[in-house]
Backbone as numpy.savetxt, mean C-alpha at the origin, in Angstrom:
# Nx Ny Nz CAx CAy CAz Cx Cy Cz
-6.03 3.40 -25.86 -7.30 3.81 -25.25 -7.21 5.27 -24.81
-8.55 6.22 -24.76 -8.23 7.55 -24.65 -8.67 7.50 -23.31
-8.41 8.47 -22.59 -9.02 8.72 -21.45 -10.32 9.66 -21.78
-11.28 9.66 -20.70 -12.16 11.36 -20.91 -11.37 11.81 -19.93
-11.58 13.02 -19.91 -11.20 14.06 -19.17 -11.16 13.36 -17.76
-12.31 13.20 -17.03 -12.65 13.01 -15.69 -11.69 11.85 -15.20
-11.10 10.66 -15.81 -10.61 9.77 -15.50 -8.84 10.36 -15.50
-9.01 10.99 -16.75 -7.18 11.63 -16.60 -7.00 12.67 -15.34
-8.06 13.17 -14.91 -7.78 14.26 -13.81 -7.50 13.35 -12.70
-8.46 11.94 -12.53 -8.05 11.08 -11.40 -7.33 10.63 -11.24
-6.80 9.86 -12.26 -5.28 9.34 -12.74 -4.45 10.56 -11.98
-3.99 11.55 -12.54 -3.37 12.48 -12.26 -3.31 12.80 -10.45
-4.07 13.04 -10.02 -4.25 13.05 -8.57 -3.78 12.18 -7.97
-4.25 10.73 -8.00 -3.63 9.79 -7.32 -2.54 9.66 -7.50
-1.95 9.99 -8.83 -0.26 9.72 -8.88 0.66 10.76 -7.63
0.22 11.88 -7.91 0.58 12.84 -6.82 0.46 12.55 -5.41
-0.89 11.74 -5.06 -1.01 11.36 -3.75 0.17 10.32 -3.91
0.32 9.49 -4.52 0.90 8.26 -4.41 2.63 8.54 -4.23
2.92 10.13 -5.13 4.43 10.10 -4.89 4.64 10.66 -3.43
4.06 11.23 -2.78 4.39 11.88 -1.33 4.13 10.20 -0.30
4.08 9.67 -0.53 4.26 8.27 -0.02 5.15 7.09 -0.43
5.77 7.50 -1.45 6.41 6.28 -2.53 7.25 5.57 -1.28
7.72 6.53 -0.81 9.23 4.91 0.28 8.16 4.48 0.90
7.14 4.03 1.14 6.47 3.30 2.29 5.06 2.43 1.04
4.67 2.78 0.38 4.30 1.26 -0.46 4.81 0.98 -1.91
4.52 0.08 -1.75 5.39 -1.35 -2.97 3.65 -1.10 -4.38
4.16 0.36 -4.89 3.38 -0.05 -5.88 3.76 1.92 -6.82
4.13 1.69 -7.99 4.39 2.76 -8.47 3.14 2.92 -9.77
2.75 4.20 -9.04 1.75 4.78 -10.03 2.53 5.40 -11.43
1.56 5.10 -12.70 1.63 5.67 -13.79 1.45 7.05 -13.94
2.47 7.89 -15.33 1.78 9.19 -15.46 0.94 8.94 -16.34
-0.28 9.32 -16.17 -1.40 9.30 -17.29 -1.28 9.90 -18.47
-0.34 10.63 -18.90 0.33 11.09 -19.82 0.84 10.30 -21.03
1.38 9.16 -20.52 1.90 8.00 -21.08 1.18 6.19 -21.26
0.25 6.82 -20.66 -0.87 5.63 -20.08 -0.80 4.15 -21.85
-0.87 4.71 -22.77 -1.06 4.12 -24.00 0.19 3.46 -24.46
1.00 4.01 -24.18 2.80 3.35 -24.49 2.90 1.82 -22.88
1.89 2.22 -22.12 2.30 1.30 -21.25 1.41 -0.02 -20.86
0.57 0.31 -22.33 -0.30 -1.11 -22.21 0.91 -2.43 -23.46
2.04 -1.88 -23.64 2.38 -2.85 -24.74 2.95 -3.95 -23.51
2.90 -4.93 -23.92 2.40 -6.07 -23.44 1.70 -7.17 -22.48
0.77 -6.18 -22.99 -0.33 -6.42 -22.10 -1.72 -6.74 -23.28
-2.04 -5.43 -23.61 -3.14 -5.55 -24.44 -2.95 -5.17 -25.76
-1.49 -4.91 -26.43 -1.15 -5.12 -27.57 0.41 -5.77 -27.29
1.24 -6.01 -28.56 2.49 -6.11 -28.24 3.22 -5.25 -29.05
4.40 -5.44 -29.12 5.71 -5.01 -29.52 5.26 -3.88 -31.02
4.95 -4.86 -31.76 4.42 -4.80 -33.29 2.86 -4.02 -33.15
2.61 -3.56 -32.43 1.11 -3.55 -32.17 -0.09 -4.20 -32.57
0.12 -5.20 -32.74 -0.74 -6.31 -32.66 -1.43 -6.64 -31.49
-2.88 -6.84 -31.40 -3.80 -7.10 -30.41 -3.64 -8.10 -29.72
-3.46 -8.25 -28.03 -3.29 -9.47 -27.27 -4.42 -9.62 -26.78
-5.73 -9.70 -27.20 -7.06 -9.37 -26.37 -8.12 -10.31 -27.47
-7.74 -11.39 -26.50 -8.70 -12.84 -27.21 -9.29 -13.14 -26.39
-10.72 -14.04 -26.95 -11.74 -14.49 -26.43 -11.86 -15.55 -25.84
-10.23 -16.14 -25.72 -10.05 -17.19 -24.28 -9.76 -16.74 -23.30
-10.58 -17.91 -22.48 -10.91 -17.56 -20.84 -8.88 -17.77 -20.25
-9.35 -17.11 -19.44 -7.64 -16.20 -19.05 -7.09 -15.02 -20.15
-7.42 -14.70 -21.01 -6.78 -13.63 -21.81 -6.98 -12.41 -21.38
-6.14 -11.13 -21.87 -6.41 -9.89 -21.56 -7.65 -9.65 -21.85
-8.05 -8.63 -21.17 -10.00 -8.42 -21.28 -9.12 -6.49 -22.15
-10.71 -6.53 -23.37 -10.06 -5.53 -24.00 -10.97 -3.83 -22.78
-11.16 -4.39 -22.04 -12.08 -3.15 -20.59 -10.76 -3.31 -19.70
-9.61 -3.41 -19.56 -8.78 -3.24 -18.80 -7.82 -2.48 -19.00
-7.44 -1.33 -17.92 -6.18 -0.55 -18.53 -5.26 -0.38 -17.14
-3.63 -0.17 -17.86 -3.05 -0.38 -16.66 -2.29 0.84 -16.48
-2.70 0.54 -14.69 -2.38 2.29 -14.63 -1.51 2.39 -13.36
-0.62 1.31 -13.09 0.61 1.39 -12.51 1.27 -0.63 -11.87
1.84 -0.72 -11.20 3.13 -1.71 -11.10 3.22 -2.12 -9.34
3.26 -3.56 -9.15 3.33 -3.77 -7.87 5.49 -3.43 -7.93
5.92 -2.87 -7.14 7.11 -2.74 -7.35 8.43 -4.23 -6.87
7.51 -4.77 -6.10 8.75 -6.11 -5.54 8.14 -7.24 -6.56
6.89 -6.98 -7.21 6.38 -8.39 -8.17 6.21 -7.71 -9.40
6.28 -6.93 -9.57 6.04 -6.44 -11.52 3.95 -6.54 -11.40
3.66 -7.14 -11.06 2.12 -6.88 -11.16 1.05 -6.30 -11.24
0.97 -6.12 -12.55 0.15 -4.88 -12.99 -1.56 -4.28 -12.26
-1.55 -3.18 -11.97 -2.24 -2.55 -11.12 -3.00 -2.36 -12.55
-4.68 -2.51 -12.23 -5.43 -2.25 -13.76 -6.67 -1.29 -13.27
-7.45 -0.98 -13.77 -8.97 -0.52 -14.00 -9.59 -1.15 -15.12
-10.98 -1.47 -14.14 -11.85 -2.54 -15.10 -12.84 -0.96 -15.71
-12.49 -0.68 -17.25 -13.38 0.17 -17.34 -14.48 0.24 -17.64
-14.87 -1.09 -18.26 -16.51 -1.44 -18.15 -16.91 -1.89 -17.02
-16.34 -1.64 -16.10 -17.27 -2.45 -15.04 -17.90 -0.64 -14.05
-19.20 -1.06 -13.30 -19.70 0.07 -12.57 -18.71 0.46 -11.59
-18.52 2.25 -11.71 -17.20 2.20 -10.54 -16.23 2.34 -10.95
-16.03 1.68 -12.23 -14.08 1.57 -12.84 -13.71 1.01 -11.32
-13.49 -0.50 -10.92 -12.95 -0.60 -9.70 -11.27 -1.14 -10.72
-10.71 -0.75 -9.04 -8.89 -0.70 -9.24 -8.78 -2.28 -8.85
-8.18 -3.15 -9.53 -8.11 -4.50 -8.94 -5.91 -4.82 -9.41
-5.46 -5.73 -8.86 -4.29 -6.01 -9.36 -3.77 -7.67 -9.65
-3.48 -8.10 -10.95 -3.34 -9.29 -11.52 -2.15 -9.44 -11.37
-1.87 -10.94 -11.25 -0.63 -11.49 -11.03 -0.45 -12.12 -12.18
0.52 -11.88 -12.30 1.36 -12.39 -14.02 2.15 -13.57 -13.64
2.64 -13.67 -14.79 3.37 -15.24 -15.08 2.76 -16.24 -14.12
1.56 -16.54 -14.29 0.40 -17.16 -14.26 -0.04 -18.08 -15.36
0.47 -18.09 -16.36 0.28 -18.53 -17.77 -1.34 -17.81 -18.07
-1.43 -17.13 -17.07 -3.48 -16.67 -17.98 -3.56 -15.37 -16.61
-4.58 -14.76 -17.45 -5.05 -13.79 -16.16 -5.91 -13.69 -15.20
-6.43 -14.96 -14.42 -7.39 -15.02 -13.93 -6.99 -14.48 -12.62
-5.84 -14.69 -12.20 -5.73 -14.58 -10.83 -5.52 -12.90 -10.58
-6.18 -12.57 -9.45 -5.86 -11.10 -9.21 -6.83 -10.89 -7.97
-7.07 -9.75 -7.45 -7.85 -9.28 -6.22 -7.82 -7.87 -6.03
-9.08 -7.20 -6.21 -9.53 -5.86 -6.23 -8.95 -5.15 -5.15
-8.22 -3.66 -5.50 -7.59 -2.74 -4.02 -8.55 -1.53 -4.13
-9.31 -1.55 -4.85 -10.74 -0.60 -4.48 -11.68 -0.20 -5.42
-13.02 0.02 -5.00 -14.02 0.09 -5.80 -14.08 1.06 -7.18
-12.97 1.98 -7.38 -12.46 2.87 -8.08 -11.41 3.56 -7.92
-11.02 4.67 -9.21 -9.89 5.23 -8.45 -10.27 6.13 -7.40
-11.22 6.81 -7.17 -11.10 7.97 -6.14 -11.35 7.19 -4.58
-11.83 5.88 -4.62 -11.67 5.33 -3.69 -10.11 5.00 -2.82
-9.70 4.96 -4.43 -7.87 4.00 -4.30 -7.15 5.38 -3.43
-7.46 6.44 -3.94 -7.08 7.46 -3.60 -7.55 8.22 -2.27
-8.56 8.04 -1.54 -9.33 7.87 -0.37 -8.19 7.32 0.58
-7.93 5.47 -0.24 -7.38 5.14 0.96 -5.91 5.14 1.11
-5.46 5.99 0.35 -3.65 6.44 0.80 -3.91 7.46 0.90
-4.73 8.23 0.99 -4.75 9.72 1.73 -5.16 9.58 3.41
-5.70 8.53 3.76 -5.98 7.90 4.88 -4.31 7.78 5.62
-3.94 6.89 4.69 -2.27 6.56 5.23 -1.45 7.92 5.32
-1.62 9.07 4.19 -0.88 9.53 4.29 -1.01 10.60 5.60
-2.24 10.89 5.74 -2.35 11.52 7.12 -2.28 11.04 8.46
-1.94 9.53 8.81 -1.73 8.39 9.64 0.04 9.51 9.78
0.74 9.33 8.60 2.38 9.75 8.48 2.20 11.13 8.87
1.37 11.73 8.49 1.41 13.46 8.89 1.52 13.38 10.56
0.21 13.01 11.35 -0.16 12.66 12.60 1.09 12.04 13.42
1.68 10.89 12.83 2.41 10.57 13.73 3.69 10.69 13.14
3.93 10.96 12.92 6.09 11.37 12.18 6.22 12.60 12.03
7.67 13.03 12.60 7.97 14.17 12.32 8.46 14.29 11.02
8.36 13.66 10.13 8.88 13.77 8.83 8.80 12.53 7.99
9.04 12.34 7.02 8.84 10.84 6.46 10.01 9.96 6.60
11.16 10.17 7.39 12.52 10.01 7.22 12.29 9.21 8.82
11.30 9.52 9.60 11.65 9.04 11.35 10.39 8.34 11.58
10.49 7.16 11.55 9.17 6.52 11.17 9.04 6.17 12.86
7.68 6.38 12.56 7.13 5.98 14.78 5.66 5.62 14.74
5.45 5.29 13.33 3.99 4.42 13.00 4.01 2.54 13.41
3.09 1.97 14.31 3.27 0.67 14.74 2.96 -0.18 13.83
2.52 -1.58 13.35 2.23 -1.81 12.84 0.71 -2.41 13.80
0.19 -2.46 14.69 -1.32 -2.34 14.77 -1.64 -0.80 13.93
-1.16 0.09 14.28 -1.51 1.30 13.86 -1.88 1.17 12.30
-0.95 0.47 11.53 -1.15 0.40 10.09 -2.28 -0.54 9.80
-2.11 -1.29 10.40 -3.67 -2.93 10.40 -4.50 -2.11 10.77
-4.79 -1.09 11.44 -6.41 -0.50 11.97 -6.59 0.42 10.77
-5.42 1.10 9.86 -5.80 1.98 8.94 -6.09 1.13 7.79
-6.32 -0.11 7.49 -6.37 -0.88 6.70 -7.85 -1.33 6.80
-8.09 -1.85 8.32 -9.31 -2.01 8.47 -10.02 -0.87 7.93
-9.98 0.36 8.40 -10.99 1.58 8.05 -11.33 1.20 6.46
-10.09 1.58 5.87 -9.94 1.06 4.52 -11.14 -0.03 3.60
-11.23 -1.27 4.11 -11.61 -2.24 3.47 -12.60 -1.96 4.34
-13.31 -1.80 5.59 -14.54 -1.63 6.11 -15.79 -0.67 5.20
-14.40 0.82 4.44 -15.63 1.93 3.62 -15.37 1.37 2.49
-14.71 0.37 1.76 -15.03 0.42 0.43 -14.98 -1.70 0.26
-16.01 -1.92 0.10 -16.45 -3.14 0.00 -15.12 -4.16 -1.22
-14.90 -3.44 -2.15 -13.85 -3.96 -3.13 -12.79 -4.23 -2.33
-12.05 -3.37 -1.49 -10.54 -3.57 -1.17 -10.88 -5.23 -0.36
-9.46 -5.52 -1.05 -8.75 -6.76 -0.52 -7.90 -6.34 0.36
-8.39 -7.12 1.94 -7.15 -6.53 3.15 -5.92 -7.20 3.05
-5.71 -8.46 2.48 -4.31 -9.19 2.12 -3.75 -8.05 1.28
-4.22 -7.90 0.20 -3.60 -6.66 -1.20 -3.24 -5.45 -0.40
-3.89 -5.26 0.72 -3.82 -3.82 1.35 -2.21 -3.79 2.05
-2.38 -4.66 2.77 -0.72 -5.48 3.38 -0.04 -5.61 2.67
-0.07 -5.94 1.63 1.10 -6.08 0.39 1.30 -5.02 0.12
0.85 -3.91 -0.17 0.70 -2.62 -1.24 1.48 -1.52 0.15
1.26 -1.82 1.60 2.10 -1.46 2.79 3.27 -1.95 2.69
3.76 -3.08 2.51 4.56 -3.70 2.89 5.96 -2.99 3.45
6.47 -1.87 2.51 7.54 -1.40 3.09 7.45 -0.29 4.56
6.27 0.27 4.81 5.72 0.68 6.02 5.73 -0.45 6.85
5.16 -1.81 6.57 5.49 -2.75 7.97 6.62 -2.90 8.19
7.67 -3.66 7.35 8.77 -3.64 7.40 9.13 -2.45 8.16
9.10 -1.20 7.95 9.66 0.05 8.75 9.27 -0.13 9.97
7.48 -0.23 10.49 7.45 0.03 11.62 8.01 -1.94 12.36
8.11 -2.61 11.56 9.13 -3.41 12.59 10.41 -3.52 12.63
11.07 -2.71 11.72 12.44 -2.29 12.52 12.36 -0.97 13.79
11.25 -0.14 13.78 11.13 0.93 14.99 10.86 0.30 15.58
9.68 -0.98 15.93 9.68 -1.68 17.48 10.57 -2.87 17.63
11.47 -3.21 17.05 12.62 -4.06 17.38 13.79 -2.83 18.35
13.83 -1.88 17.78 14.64 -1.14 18.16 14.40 -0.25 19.25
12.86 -0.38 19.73 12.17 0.34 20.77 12.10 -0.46 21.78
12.19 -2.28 21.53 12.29 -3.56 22.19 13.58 -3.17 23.04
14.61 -2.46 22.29 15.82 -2.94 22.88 16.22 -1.91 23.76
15.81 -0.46 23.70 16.33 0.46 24.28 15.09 0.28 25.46
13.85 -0.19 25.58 13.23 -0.26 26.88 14.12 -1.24 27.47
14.35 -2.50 26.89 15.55 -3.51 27.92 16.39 -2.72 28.64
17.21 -2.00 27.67 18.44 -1.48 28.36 17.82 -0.55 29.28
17.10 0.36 29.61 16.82 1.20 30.60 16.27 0.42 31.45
15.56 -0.94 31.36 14.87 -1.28 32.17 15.69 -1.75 33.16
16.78 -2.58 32.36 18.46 -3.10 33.50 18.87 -2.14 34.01
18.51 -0.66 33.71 19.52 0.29 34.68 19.01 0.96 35.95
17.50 0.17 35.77 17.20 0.31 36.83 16.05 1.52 36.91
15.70 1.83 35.68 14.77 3.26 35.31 13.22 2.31 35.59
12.53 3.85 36.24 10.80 2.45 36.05 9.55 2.81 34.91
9.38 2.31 34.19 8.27 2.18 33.26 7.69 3.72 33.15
7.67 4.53 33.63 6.89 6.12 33.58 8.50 6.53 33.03
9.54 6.35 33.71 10.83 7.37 33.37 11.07 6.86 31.91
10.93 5.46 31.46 11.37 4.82 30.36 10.18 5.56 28.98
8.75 5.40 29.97 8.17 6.18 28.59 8.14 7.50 28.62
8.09 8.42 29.53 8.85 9.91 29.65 10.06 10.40 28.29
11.29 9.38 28.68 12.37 9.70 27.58 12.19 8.85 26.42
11.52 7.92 26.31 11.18 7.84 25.02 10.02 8.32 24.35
9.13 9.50 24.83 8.12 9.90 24.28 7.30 9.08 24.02
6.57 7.80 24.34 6.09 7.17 24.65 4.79 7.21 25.39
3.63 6.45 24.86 2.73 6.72 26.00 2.91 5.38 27.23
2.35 5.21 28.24 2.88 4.21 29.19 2.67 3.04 28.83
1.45 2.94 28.65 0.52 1.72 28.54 1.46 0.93 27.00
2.25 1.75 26.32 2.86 1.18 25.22 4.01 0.78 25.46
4.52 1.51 26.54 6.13 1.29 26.95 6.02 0.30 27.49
5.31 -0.61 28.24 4.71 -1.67 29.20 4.84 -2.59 27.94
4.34 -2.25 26.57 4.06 -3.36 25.98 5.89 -3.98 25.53
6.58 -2.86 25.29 7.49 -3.17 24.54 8.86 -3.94 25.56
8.52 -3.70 26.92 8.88 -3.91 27.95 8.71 -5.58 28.13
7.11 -5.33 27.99 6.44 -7.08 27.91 7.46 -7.88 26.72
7.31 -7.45 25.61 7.78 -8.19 24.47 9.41 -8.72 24.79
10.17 -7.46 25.57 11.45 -7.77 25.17 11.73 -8.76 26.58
10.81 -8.90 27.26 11.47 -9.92 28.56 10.79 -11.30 28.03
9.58 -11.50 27.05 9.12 -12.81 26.67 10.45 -13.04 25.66
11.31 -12.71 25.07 12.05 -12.30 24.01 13.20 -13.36 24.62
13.73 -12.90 25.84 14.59 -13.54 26.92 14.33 -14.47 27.31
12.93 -15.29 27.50 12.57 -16.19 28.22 13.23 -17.59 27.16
């Protein structure tokens, strides 16, 4: 399948947005460059022979795939007959393709909403290496997300995060433990969020968590 122009420039963009984020979601974008070598088995095979039949579950010949869930292999597609080109992602070894759930109404949408995330990481990290994003923090950028674009799936949105949650719950396991320990030494809730840069009302929380933790 060829691209027009307008779709390879989008392609192209989002991949770029997508690599200044790669350690924090579970989904590797395609170079659009190669886009045609990476439909074989999918919508042709090996031999190039057509996999795009007119039974219900088969590849639809309006679908192209334009990157990879990375912990499930699950191909990230664009419906290109549909209004929008929306971005949706199918789960394989399914024996058929029915199953799947849209991550946005198109690509420049898809691309909307990890530029969302990626300025969430600008805002709060000093670098991409010192993660100090919560995970409410990531659930509210998700909401925004699926609130402006009617397609996104907020389950798919969580999945496609996944290695950002994972991160920010090893930073509040580890933020659990160093409020404990100051809290035994006798430091009070302003000194504890003082040296941990902390705002109060958060240090309170992590304070809360790690004494229900004990109970």
């Amino acid at each position: 399948m060829r691209l027009d122009a307008e779709l390879f420039e989008q392609l192209k963009q989002l991949k770029i947005v997508s690599e200044q984020i790669a350690a924090w979601i579970d989904v590797e974008m395609l170079d659009p460059e190669y886009l045609e070598r990476e439909q074989l088995g999918y919508s042709i095979d090996l031999e190039g022979n057509s996999l795009i039949h007119d039974e219900e579950g088969s590849w639809q010949a309006d679908w192209l795939v334009i990157g990879h869930m990375k912990l499930t292999g699950d191909p990230m597609i664009i419906e290109t007959a549909e209004p929008g080109q929306p971005v949706a992602v199918l789960m394989h070894d399914m024996g058929d393709w029915d199953a799947g759930s849209y991550l946005a109404g198109s690509v420049l949408k898809f691309q909307v909403g990890l530029q969302r995330f990626l300025q969430l990481i600008a805002q709060k990290n000093d670098n991409q290496s010192t993660w100090k994003i919560t995970g409410m923090e990531l659930k509210r950028i998700i909401e925004e997300i699926v609130t402006a674009d009617e397609y996104a799936d907020k389950d798919l949105w969580e999945s496609l995060l996944n290695p950002a949650f994972q991160a920010a719950r090893g930073m509040e396991a580890e933020l659990t433990k160093q409020v404990l320990i100051m809290s035994k030494r006798g430091m009070s809730i302003k000194e504890i969020a003082d040296m941990l840069q902390l705002p109060l009302k958060e240090a309170y929380g992590y304070l809360k968590k790690a004494k229900e933790l004990q109970c």
